[in-house]
Phi, psi and omega in degrees: 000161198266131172279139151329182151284330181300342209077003157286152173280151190292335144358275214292335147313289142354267195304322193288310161336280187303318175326283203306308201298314190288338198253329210267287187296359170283323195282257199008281170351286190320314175271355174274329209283314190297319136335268186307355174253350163286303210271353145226089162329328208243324157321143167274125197303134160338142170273344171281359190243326168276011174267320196316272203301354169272309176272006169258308167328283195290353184258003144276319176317318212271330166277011174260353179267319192258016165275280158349284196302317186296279239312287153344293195295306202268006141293293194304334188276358173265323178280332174314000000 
């Protein structure tokens, strides 16, 4: 794969990119969920807008460990 300037892979650029979007679009979520239950009470909330943030916190969490590991790995393959 072709390297950054930095020394990342285009991989690893792609993961970090989708964290901040998935971690960007929770808070959004959050505060949209939070806006719509003060300024309309008596609507029922998008079900989807109150699901987001339960599955995107953790499938960033879970790509910020596998971000992590390509590092690691791709450390280790430099020094060797």
């Amino acid at each position: 794969m072709a390297n950054s300037s930095n020394g990342r892979t285009r991989l690893q650029n792609a993961i970090a990119y989708a964290i901040a979007g998935l971690i960007g679009l929770s808070i959004l979520s959050i505060v949209a969920i939070m806006v719509l239950t003060v300024f309309f009470p008596k609507t029922p909330v998008i079900t989807i807008l109150v699901s987001f943030p339960w599955l995107a916190l953790p499938t960033s969490a879970a790509l910020i460990i596998t971000l992590l590991i390509l590092q690691i790995r791709s450390k280790g393959k430099d020094s060797a």
